[in-house]
Each structure stands twice: as C-alpha cells, then as structure tokens.
C-alpha positions in Angstrom: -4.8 -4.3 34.1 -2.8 -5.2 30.6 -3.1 -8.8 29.6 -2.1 -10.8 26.6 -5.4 -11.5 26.2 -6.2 -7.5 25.9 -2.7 -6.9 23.7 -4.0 -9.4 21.0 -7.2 -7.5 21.1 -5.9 -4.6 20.5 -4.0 -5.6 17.5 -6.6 -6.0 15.9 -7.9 -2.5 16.5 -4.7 -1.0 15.6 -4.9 -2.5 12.5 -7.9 -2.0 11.5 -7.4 2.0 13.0 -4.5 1.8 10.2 -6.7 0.5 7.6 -9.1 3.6 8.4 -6.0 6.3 8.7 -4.7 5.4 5.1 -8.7 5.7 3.9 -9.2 9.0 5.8 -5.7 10.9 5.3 -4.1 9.0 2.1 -1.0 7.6 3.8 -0.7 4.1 4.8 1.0 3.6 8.0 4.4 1.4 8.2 5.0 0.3 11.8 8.7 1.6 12.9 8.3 -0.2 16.3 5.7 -1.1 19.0 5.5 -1.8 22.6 2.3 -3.8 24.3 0.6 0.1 24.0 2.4 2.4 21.5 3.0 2.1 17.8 5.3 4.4 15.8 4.7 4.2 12.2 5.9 6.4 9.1 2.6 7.9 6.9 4.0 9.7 4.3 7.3 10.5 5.8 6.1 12.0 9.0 6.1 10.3 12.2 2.6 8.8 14.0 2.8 7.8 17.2 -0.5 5.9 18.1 -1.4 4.7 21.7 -4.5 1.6 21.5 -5.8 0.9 24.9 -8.8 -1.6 25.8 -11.6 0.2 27.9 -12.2 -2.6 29.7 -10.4 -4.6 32.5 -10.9 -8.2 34.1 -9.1 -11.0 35.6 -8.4 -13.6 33.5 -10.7 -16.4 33.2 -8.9 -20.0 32.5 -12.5 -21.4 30.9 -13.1 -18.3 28.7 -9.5 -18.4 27.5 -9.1 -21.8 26.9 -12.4 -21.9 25.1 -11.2 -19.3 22.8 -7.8 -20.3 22.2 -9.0 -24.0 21.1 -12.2 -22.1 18.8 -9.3 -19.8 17.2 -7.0 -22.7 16.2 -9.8 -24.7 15.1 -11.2 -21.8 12.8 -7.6 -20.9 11.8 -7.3 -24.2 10.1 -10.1 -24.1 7.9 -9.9 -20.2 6.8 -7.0 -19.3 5.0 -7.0 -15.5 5.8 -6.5 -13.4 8.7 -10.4 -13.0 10.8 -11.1 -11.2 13.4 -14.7 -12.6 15.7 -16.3 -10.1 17.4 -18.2 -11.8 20.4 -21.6 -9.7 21.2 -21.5 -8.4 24.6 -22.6 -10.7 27.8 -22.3 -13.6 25.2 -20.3 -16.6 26.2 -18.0 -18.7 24.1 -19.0 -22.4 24.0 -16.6 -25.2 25.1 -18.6 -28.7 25.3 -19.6 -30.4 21.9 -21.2 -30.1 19.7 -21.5 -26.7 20.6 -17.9 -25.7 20.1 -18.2 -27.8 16.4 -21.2 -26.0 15.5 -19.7 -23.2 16.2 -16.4 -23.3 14.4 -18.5 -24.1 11.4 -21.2 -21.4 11.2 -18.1 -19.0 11.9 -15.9 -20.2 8.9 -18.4 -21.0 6.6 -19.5 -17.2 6.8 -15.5 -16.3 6.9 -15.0 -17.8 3.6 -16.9 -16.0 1.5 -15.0 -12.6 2.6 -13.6 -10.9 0.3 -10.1 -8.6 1.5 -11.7 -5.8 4.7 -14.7 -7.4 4.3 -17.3 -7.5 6.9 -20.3 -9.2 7.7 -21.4 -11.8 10.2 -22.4 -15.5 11.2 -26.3 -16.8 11.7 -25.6 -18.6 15.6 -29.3 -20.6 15.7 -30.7 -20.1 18.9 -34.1 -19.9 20.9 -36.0 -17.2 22.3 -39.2 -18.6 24.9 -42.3 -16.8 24.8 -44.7 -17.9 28.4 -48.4 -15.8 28.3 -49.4 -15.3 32.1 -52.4 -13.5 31.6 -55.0 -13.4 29.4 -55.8 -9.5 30.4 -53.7 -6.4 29.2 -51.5 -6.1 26.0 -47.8 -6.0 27.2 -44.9 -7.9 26.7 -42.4 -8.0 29.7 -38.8 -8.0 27.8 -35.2 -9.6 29.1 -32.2 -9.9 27.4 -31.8 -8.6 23.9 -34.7 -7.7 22.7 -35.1 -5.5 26.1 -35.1 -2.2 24.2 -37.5 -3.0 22.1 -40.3 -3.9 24.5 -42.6 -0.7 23.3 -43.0 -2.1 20.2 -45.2 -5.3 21.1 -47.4 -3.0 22.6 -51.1 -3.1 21.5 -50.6 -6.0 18.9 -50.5 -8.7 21.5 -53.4 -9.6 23.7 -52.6 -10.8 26.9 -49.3 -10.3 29.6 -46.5 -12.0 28.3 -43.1 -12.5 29.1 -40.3 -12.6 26.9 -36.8 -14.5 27.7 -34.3 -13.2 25.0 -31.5 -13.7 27.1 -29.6 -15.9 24.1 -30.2 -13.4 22.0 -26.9 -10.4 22.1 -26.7 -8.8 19.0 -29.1 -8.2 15.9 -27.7 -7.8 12.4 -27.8 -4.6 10.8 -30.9 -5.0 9.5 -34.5 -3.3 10.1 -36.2 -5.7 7.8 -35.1 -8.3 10.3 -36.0 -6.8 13.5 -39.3 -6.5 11.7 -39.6 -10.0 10.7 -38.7 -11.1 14.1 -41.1 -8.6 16.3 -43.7 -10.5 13.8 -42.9 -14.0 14.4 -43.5 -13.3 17.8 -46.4 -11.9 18.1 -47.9 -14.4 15.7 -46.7 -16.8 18.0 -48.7 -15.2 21.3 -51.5 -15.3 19.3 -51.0 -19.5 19.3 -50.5 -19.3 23.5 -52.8 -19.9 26.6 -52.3 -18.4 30.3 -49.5 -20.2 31.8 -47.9 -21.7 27.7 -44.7 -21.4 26.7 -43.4 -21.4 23.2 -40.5 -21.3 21.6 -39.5 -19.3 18.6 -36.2 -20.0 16.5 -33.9 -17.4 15.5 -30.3 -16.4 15.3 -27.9 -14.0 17.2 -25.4 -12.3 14.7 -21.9 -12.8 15.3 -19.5 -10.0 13.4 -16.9 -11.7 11.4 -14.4 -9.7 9.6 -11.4 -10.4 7.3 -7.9 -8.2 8.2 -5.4 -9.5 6.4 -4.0 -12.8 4.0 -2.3 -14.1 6.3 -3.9 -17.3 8.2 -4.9 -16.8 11.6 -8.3 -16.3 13.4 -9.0 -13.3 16.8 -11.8 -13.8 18.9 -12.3 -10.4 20.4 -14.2 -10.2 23.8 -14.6 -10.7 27.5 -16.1 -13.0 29.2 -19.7 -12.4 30.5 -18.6 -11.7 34.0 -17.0 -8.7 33.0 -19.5 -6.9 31.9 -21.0 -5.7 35.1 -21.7 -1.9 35.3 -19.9 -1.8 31.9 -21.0 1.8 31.8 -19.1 2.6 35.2 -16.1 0.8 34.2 -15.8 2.0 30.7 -16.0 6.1 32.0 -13.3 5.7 34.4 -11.1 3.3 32.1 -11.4 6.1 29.8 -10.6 8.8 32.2 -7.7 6.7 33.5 -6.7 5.9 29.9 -6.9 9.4 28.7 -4.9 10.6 32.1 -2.0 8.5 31.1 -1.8 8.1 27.8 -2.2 11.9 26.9 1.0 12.7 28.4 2.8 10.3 26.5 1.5 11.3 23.3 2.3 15.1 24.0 5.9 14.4 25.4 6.4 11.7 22.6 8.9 13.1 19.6 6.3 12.9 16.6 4.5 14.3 14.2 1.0 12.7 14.5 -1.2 12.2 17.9 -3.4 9.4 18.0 -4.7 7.2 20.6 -7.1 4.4 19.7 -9.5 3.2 22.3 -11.3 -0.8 21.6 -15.0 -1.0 22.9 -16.8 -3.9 23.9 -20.0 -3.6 22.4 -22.6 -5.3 20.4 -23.2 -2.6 18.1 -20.8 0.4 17.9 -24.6 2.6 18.4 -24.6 1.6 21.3 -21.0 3.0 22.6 -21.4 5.5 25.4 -17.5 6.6 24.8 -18.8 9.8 22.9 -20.8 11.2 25.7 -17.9 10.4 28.5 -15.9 12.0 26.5 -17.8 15.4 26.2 -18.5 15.7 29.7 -14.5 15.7 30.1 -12.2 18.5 30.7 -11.0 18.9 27.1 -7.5 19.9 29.0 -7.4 15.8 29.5 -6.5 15.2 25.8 -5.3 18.5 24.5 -2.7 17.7 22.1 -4.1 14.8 20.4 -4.5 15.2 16.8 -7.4 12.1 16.7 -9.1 10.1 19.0 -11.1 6.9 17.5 -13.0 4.0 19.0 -13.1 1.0 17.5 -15.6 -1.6 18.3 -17.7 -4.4 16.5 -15.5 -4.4 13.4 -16.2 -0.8 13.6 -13.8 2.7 13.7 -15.4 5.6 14.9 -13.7 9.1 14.9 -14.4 10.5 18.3 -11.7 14.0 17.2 -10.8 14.0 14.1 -8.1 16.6 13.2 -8.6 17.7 9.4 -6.8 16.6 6.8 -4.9 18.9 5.5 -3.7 19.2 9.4 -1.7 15.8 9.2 -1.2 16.3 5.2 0.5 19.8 5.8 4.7 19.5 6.5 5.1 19.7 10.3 
C-alpha cells in the first residue's frame, strides 16, 4: 500500500537519488512535475522521468506515527537545515520522557555540526546484558545485533554465555569500534560467575544526514512490527514494483529511465535487493536506463547505464 507516511519517505530518497544523478552524469535534475510515485525533471535539456517506490508495506501504526511526528517537530526547531533520521531496522521510536528528550538532543546535537550532504550519525546510549550459565565450554550464545558476530567470541571466553543485544540495531562504520566492543565484553565475562549478569554500556548508531537549507527534520522507518520476514516481503515488493513501474517508465514520453527503490535497512551491506534482482527475468525491467537503491543515507546503483548513454543527444 502507498501512504503518506511512505511518500515523505520517499522524498527523501528522490532527493538524495538527484543529488547522486548530478554527481554521476553532470546534470542536475529540475523537477518539471511529480505525482505521489513519478518525477519528471529536465537534466541538461533532456527529459528524466524517475519512478521512487518504498519496498516495504504496513498498516499504519497511530503510536509509531505520532511518535515520530512530535520527534520531527521537536528536532526541526532546534536544527536549522533540512535532516533526514534514518531509524536502524526493528528499532522503535521512543514516546515517554525522558526518552523522547534525550532523544531529540543526541539527534540535533550530532545534526548541527553537518556541514551541506553531510553524513554521519548519533551515539543513542544503551545497554547490552551479558548472564554466564556455565562455567564449561567457550561460546557465547548471541541475540539481537551483535547476532552475526557470534564466531568471533569464540575461544577467548571461558564458560557458556549468553548475550542479549537486542537494543543494539546498527553499528557505526567502524571496525575499530566493533573491535573495542567484542573486547569490552569479553573482559567483562572474565568478571562473571555461573548464573551473573552484567551489564556493559554502549551506543547504537543512528544515521543522520543533512539534504538541504531549508528547516525541517524526516525520520525515515517502519515500525518494528513490520519488519517480519523482511526478506519475503522485500522480493515480492520488488517484483510487484518492478511489474508495474517498468511499464510506465517504457510507455512514459522521455528521455531518461529511472526508477529508485528506498530500503529499510541498517546498513546498505546488508540489502538483499541486488541478489532479488539477479535471479529476475531481466525482461521485467528492460528499458530502464538505471535502477538504484537507496537506503541508510545511502544510493546504490543496482544498473547503471553509462554515461555517455544519458550524455549523448537522444
């Protein structure tokens, strides 16, 4: 389904799927006219036509909605730019204070200091809780976002453990910090008996970008619910997307092809879009001069037509 709430996300992607187009092919794009899915713009005197679909669906949530609304007001008072907020995956938006205060402050404070396209992101404090159930064996049992890095506690921890890094949704770009973190931890089981729990401080990393001058604030997301089989949903959305939107784009009187799809992920590495994509008929999107996900503050070129393709009179 096609929300408000999925049309203001995806004005941020278009925009920031402009930004990228004038980067890549030289010509910035000048909007002509738009409707809730397709943008005709000018670049260089030749006609783009652009569809920008969300790959996720969900019923609207009142809660998550009116959480965000009151967080972007709140952080569009105290930042005098345009920002877009990327909320990790499965992460929820806080409502009750002083939560919601906390949270508008670590968010502008690190919005700020952005310069013009700038990204970068916000230090949330939370806690991860470490319990040691048996003294035997060198394991760490792993959930939430550390999950995928369970293999790397083993055989520097003595003992079964069990980690909860449920608060915990996305890691800054950073190995040094992964490294830092893995560390702390196991120092920390090494302070543990059978049956302890500690706790060990630490911060998930919330993207925060600047997109423009003018003052207003996006939180881009879904709510935690609707991230269920995300990799299910996000294949057929695309499928669907590609299904309907192709045709447009090919019977559409233009010169450029471009549809731009906006991922819900915590870090665009770990997008699955590329390999739907290759295991589809390339029939489905014949026609289409580029194809581009955009996710985490992120655009990725999943076809990329060269540039002297779009450069060349048409």
């Amino acid at each position: 389904m096609f929300t408000l709430t999925s049309m203001l996300d995806t004005n941020v992607a278009r925009e920031l799927f402009f930004h990228w187009f004038q980067h890549t092919y030289g010509h910035e794009p000048s909007v002509i006219e738009s409707t809730d899915t397709t943008v005709l713009a000018d670049v260089g005197g030749m006609r783009l036509t652009v569809e920008v679909r969300a790959l996720l669906s969900f019923d609207a949530s009142e809660a998550w909605d009116a959480a965000r609304a009151d967080l972007e007001s709140r952080i569009a008072e105290i930042v005098p730019a345009s920002i877009a907020v990327w909320t990790p995956l499965g992460a929820n938006l806080p409502s009750d204070e002083p939560a919601a205060s906390e949270f508008v402050d670590t968010i502008s404070t690190a919005a700020i200091k952005l310069g013009p396209r700038e990204r970068s992101h916000a230090r949330l404090p939370i806690e991860l809780y470490l319990r040691k159930s048996d003294a035997s064996g060198g394991v760490v049992s792993v959930t939430g976002g550390l999950n995928a890095h369970w293999a790397r506690f083993t055989e520097h921890v003595q003992g079964s453990y069990d980690l909860d890094a449920s608060r915990l949704h996305r890691l800054p770009e950073s190995d040094e910090h992964l490294e830092e973190l893995l560390g702390g931890i196991i120092d920390l089981s090494r302070t543990l008996d059978v049956k302890q729990v500690g706790t060990f401080e630490t911060y998930d990393a919330w993207t925060v970008q600047r997109i423009g001058d003018e003052r207003s604030a996006r939180i881009v997301g879904v709510p935690p619910s609707a991230t269920e089989d995300i990799g299910l949903q996000i294949r057929r959305n695309l499928r669907r997307t590609l299904a309907d939107g192709a045709p447009r784009l090919r019977d559409a009187d233009t010169d450029v092809r471009a549809m731009v799809v906006l991922g819900y992920y915590a870090r665009m590495e770990d997008e699955v879009v590329t390999n739907a994509l290759r295991g589809f008929d390339p029939a489905l999107y014949s026609g289409i001069d580029v194809i581009c996900l955009v996710a985490d503050g992120l655009v990725k070129p999943l076809i990329q037509a060269p540039a002297s393709a779009l450069t060349a009179s048409r």
